[in-house]
mmCIF file of the N, C-alpha and C atoms, coordinates in Angstrom:
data_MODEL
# 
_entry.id   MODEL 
# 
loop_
_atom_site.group_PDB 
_atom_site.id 
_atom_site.type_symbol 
_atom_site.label_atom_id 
_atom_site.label_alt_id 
_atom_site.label_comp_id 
_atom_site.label_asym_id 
_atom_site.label_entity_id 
_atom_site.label_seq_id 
_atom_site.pdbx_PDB_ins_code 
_atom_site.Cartn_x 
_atom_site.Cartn_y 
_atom_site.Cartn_z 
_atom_site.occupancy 
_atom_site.B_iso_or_equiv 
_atom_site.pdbx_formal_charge 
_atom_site.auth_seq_id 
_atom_site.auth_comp_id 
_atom_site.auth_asym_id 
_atom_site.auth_atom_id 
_atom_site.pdbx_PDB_model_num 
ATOM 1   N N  . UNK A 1 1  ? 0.845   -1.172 0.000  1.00 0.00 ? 1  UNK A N  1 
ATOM 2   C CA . UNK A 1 1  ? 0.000   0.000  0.000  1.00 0.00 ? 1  UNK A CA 1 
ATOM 3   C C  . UNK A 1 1  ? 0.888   1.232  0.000  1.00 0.00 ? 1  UNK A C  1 
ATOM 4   N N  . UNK A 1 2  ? 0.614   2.414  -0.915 1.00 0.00 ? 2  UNK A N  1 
ATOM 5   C CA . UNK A 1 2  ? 1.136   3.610  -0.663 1.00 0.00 ? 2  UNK A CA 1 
ATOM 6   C C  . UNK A 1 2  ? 0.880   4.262  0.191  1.00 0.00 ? 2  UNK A C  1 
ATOM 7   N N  . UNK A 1 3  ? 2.275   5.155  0.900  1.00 0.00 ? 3  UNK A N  1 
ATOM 8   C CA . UNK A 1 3  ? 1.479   6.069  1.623  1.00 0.00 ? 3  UNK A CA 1 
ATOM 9   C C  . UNK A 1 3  ? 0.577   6.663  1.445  1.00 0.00 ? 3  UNK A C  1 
ATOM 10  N N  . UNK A 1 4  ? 0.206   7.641  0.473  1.00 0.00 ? 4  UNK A N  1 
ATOM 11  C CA . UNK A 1 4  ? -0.753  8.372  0.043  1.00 0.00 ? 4  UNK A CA 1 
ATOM 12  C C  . UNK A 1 4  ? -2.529  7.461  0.346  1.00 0.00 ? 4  UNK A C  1 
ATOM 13  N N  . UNK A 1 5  ? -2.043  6.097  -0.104 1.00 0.00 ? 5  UNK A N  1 
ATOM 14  C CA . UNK A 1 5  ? -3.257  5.546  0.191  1.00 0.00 ? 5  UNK A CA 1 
ATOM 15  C C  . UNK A 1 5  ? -3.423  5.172  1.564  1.00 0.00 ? 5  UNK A C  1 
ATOM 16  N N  . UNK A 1 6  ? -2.794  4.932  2.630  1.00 0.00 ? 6  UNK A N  1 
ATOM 17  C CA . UNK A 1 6  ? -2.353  4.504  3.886  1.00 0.00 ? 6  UNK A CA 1 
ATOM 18  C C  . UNK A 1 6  ? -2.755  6.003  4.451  1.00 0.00 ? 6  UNK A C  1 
ATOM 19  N N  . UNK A 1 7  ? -2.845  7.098  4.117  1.00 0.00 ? 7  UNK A N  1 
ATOM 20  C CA . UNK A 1 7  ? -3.469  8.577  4.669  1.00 0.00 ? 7  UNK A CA 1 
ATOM 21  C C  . UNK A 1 7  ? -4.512  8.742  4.718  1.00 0.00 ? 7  UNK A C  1 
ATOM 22  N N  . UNK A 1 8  ? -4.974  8.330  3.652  1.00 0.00 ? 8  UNK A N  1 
ATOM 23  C CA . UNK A 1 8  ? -6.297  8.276  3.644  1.00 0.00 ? 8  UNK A CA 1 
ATOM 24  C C  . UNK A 1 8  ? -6.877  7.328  4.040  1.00 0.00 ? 8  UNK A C  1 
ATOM 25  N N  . UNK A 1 9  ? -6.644  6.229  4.361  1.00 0.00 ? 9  UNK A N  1 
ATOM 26  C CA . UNK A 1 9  ? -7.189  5.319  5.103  1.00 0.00 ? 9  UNK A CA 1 
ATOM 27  C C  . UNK A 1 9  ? -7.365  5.751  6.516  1.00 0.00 ? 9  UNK A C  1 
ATOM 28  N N  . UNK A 1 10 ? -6.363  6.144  7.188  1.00 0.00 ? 10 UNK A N  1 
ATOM 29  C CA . UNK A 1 10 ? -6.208  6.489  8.240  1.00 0.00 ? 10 UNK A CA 1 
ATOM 30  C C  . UNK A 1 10 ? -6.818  7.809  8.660  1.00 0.00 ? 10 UNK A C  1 
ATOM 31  N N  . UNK A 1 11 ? -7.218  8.872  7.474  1.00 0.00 ? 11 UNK A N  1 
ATOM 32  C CA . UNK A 1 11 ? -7.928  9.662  7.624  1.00 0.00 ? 11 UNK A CA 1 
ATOM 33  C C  . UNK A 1 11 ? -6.929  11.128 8.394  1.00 0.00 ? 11 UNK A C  1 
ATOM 34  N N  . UNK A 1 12 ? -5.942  10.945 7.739  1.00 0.00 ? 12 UNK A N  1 
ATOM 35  C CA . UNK A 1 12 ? -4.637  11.761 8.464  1.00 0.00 ? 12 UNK A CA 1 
ATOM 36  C C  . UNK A 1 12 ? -4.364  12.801 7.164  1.00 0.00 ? 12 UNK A C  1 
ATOM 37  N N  . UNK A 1 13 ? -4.494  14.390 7.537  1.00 0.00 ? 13 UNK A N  1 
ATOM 38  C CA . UNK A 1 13 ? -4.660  15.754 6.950  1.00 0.00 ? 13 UNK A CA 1 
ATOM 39  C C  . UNK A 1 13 ? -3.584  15.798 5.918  1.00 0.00 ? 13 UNK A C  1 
ATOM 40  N N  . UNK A 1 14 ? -2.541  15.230 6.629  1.00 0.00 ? 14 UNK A N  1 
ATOM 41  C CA . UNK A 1 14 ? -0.898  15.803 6.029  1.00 0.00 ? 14 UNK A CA 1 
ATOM 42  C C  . UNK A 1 14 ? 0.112   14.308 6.006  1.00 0.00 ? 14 UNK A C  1 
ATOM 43  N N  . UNK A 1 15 ? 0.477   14.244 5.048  1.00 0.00 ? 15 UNK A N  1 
ATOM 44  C CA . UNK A 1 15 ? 1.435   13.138 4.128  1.00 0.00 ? 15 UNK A CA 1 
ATOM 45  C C  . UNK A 1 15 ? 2.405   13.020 5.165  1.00 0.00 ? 15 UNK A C  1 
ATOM 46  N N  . UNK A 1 16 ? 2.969   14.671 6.134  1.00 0.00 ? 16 UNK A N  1 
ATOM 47  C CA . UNK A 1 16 ? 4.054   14.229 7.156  1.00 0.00 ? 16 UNK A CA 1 
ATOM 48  C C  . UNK A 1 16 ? 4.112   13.284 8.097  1.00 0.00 ? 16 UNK A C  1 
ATOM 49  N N  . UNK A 1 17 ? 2.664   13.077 8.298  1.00 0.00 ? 17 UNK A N  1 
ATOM 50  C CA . UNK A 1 17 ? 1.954   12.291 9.483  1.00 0.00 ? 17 UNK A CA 1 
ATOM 51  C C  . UNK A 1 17 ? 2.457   11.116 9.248  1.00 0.00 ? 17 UNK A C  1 
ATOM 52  N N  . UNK A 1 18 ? 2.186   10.609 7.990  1.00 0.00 ? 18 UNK A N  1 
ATOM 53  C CA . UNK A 1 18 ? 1.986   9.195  7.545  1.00 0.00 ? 18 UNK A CA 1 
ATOM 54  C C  . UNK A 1 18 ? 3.594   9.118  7.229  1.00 0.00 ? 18 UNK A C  1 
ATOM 55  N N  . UNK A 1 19 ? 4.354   9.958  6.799  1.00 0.00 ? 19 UNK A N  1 
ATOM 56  C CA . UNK A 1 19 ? 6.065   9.767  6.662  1.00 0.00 ? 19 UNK A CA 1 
ATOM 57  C C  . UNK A 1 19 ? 6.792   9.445  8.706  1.00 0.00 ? 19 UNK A C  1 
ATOM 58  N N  . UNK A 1 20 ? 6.046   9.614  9.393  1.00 0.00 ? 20 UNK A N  1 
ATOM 59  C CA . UNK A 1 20 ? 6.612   9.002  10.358 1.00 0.00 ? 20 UNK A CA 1 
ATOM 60  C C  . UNK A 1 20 ? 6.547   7.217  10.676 1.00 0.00 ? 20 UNK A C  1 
ATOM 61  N N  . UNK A 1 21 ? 5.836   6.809  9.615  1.00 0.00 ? 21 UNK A N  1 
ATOM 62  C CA . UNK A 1 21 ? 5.438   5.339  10.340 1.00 0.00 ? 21 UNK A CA 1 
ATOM 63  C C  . UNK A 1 21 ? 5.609   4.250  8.402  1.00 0.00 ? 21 UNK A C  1 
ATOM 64  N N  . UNK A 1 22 ? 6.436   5.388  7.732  1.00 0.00 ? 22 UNK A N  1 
ATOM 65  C CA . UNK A 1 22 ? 6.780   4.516  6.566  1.00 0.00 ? 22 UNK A CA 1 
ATOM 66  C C  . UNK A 1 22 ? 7.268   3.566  6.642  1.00 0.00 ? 22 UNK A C  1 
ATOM 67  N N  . UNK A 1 23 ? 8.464   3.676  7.957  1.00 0.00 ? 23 UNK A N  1 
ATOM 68  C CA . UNK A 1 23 ? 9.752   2.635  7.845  1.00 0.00 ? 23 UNK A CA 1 
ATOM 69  C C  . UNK A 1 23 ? 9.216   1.565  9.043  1.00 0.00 ? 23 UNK A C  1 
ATOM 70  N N  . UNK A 1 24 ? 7.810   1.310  9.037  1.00 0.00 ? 24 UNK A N  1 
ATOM 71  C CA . UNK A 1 24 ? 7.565   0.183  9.893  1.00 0.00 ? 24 UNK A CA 1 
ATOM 72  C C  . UNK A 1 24 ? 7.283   -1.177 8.919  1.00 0.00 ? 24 UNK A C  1 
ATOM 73  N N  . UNK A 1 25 ? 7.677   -2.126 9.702  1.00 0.00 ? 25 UNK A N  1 
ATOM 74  C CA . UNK A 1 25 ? 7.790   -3.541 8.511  1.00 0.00 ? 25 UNK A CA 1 
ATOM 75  C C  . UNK A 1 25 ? 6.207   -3.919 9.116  1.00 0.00 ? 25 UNK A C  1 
ATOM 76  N N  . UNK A 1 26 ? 5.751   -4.919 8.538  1.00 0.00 ? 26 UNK A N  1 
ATOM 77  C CA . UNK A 1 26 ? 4.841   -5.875 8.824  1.00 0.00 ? 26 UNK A CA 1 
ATOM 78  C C  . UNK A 1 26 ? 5.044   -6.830 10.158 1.00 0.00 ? 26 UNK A C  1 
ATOM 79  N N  . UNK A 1 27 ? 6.106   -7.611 10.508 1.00 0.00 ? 27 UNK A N  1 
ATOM 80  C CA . UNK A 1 27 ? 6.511   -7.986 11.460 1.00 0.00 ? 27 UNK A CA 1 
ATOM 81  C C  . UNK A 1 27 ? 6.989   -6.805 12.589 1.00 0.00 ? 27 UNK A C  1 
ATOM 82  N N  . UNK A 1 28 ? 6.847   -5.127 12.466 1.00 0.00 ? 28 UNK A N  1 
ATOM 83  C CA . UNK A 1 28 ? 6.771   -4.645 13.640 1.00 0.00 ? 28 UNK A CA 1 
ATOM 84  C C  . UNK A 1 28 ? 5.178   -4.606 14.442 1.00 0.00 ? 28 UNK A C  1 
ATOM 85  N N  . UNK A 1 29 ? 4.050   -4.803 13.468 1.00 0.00 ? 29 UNK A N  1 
ATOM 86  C CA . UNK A 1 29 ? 3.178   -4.610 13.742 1.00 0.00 ? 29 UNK A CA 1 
ATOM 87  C C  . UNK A 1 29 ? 2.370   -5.478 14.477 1.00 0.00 ? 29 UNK A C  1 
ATOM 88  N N  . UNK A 1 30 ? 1.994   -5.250 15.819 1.00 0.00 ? 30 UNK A N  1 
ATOM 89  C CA . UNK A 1 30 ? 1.388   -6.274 16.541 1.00 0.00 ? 30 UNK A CA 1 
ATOM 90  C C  . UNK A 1 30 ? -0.097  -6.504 16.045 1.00 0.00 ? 30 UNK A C  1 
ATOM 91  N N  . UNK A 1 31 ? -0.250  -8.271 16.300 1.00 0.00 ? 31 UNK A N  1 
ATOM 92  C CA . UNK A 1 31 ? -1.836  -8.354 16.156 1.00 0.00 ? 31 UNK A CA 1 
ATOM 93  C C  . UNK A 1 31 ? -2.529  -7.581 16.605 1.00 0.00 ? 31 UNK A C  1 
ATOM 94  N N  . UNK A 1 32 ? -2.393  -7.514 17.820 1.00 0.00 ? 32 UNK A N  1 
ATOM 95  C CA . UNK A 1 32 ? -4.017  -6.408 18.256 1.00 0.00 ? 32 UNK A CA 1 
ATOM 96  C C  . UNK A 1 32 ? -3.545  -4.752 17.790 1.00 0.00 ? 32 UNK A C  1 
ATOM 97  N N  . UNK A 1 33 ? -2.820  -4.099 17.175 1.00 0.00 ? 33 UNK A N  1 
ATOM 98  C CA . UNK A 1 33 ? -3.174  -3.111 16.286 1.00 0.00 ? 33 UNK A CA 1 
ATOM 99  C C  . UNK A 1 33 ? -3.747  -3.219 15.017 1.00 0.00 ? 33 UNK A C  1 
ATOM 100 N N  . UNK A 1 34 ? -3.399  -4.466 14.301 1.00 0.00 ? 34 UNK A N  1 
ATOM 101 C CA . UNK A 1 34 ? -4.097  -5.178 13.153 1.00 0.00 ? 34 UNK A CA 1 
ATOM 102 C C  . UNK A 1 34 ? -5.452  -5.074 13.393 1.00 0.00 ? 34 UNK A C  1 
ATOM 103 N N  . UNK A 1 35 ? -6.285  -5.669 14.451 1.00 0.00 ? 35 UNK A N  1 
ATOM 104 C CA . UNK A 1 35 ? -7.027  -6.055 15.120 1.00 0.00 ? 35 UNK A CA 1 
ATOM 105 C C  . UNK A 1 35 ? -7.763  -4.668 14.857 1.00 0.00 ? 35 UNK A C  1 
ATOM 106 N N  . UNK A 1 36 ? -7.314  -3.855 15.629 1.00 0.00 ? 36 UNK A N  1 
ATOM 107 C CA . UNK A 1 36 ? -7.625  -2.638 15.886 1.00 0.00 ? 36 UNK A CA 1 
ATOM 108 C C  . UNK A 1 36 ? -7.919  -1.632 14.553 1.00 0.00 ? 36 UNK A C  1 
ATOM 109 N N  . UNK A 1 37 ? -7.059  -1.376 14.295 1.00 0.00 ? 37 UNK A N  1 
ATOM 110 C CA . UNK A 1 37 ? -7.089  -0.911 12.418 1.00 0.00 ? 37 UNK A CA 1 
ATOM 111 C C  . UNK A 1 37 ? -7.993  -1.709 11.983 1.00 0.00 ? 37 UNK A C  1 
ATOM 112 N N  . UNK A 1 38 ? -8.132  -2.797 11.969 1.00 0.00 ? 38 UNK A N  1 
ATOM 113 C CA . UNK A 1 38 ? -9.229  -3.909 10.763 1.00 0.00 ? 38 UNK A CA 1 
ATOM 114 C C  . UNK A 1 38 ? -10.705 -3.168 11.233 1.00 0.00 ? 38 UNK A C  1 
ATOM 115 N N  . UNK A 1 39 ? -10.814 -2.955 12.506 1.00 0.00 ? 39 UNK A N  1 
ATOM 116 C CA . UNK A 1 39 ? -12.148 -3.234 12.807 1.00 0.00 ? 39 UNK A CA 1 
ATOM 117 C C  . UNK A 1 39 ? -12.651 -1.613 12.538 1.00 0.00 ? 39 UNK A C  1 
ATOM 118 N N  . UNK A 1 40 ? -11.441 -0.264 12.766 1.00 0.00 ? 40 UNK A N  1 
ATOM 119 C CA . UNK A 1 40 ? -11.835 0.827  12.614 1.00 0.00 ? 40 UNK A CA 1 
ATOM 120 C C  . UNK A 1 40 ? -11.997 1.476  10.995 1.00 0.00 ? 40 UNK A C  1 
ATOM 121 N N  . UNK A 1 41 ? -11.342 0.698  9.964  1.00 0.00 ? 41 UNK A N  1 
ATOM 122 C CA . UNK A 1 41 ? -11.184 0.551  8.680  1.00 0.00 ? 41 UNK A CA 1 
ATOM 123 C C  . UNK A 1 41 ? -13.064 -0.027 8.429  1.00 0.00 ? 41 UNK A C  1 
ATOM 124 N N  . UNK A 1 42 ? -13.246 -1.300 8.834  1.00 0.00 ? 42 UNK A N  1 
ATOM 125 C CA . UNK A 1 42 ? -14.630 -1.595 8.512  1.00 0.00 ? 42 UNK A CA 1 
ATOM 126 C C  . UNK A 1 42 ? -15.534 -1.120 9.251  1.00 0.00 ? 42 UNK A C  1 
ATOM 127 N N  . UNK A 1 43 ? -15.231 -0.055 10.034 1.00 0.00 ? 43 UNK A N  1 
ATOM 128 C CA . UNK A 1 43 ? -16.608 1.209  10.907 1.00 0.00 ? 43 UNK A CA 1 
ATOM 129 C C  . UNK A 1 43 ? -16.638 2.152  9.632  1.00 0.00 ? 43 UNK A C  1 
ATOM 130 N N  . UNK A 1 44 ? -15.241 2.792  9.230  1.00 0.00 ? 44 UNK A N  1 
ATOM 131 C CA . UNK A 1 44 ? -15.319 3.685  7.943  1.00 0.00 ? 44 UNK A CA 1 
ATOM 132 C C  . UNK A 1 44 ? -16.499 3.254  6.857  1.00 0.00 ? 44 UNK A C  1 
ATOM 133 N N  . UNK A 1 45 ? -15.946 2.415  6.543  1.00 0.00 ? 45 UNK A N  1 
ATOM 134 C CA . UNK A 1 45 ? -17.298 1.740  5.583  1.00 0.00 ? 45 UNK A CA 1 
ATOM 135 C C  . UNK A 1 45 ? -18.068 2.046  5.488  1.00 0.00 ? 45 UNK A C  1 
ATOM 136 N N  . UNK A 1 46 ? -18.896 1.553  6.794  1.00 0.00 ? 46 UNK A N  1 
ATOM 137 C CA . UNK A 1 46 ? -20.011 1.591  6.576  1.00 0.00 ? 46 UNK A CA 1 
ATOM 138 C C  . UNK A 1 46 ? -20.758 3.035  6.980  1.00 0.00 ? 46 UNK A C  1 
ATOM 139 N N  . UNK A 1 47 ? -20.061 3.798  7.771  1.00 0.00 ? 47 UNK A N  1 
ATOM 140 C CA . UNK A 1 47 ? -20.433 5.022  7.255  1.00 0.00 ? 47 UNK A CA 1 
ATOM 141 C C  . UNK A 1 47 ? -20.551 5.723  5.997  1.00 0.00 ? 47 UNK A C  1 
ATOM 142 N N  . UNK A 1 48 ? -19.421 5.321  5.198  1.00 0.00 ? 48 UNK A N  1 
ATOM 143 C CA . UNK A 1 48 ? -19.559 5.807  4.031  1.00 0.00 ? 48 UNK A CA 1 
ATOM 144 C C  . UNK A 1 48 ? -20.501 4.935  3.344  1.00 0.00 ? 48 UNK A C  1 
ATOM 145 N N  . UNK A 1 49 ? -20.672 3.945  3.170  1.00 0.00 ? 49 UNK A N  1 
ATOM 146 C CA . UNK A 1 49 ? -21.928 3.279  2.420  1.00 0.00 ? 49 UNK A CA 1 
ATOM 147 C C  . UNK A 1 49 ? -23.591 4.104  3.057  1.00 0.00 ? 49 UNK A C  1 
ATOM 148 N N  . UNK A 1 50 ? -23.957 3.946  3.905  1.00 0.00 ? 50 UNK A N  1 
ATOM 149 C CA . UNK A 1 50 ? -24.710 4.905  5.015  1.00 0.00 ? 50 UNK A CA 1 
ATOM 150 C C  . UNK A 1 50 ? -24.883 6.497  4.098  1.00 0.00 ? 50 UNK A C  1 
ATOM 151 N N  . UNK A 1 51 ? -24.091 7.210  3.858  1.00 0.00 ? 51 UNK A N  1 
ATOM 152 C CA . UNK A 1 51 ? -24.002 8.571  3.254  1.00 0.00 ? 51 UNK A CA 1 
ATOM 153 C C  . UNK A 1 51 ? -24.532 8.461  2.264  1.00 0.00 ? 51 UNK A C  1 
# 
């Protein structure tokens, strides 16, 4: 995923935001932030489907 797309996912104003957390691997990322992200990613949704 690009950053640019990873900003907007996250719903973050400014590209600088998202340049702090470029250089994280997959194996830094713990399950329950996965967890966490998955479930706030599919709340987005469905708000936007909802609109």
């Amino acid at each position: 995923m690009t950053l640019k797309a990873l900003k907007e996912l996250l719903s973050h104003n400014d590209i600088k935001t998202m340049m702090r957390y470029g250089h994280l691997e997959a194996s830094d990322v713990s399950p329950e932030a996965v967890r966490i992200f998955n479930e706030q990613n599919a709340a987005r949704r469905k708000v936007k489907k909802a609109a």
